[in-house]
N, C-alpha and C positions, 0 to 999 in steps of 0.2 A: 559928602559934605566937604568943600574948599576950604581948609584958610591959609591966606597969603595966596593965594593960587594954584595951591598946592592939595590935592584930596587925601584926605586924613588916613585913607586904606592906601597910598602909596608908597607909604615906609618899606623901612624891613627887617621892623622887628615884631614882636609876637609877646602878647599878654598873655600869661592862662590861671587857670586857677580852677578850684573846686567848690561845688555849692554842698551842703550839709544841709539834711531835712529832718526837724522833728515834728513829726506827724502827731496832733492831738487828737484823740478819741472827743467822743462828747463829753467824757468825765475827762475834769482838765487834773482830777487827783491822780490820777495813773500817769504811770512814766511813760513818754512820748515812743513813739516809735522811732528809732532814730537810724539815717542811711543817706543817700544819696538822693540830691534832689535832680529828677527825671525830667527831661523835656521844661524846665524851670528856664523862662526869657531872665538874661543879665545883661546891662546895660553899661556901656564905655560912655563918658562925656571928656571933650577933650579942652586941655586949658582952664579958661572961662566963661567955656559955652553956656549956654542958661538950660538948655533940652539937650537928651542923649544924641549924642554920633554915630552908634552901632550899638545896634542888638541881637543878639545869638542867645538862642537855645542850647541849655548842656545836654550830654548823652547820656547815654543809657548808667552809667558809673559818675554823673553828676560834676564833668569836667565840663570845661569850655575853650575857648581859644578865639585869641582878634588877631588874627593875621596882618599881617602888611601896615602894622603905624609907625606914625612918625614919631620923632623924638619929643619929649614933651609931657608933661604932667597930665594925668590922666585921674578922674575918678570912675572904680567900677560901685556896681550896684545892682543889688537884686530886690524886690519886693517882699516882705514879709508880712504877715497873719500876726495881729494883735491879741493874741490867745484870751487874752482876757478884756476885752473889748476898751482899751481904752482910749486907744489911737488909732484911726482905720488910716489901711493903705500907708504900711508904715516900710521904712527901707532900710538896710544893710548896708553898709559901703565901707570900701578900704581905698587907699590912696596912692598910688604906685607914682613912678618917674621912669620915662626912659630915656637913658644919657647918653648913648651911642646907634648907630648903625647897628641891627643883624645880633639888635640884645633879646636874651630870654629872659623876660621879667614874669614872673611866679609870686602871685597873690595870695595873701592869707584865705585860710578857707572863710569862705562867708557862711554864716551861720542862720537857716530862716527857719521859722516858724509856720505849720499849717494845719487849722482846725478842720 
């Protein structure tokens, strides 16, 4: 993705962050199973783009990483499970900024839900 003419993975700094999974059973009375969200797509949009810019898969330990952006306000976002049905296709998101060259900016964990 360009903007200004410039593609968005050309920076050189590095978002990461962690996804947290609580797994519900069919009974939503029990306590979730709760760990690391596996192979879970998380989505960067950059600025005031209207659609994501990059999507990455976390690993195995529920981390992720967007290499190479540029400086600029960034929203991440992962999908979440409406456990109790009342909003489908519901999202997670935290709001990061990066002010310099060759920053490590480190995201709140995001928190989803999966029935």
């Amino acid at each position: 993705i360009t903007y200004k003419g410039v593609d968005i993975d050309e920076g050189t700094s590095t978002i990461r962050g962690y996804v947290e999974l609580s797994n519900y059973k069919s009974d939503l009375s029990l306590e979730p199973n709760v760990g690391p969200a596996q192979e879970q797509e998380v989505y960067l949009v950059y600025e005031n783009h209207i659609t994501d810019d990059i999507r990455v898969r976390t690993s195995f330990n529920g981390y992720y990483e967007f290499k190479n952006v540029l400086k600029g306000s960034y929203i991440i976002y992962a999908y979440t499970d409406d456990v109790f049905d009342v909003v489908p296709n519901d999202m997670v998101y935290k709001k990061v900024v990066v002010t310099e060259d060759k920053q490590l900016v480190e995201v709140a964990t995001l928190k989803i839900d999966k029935k």
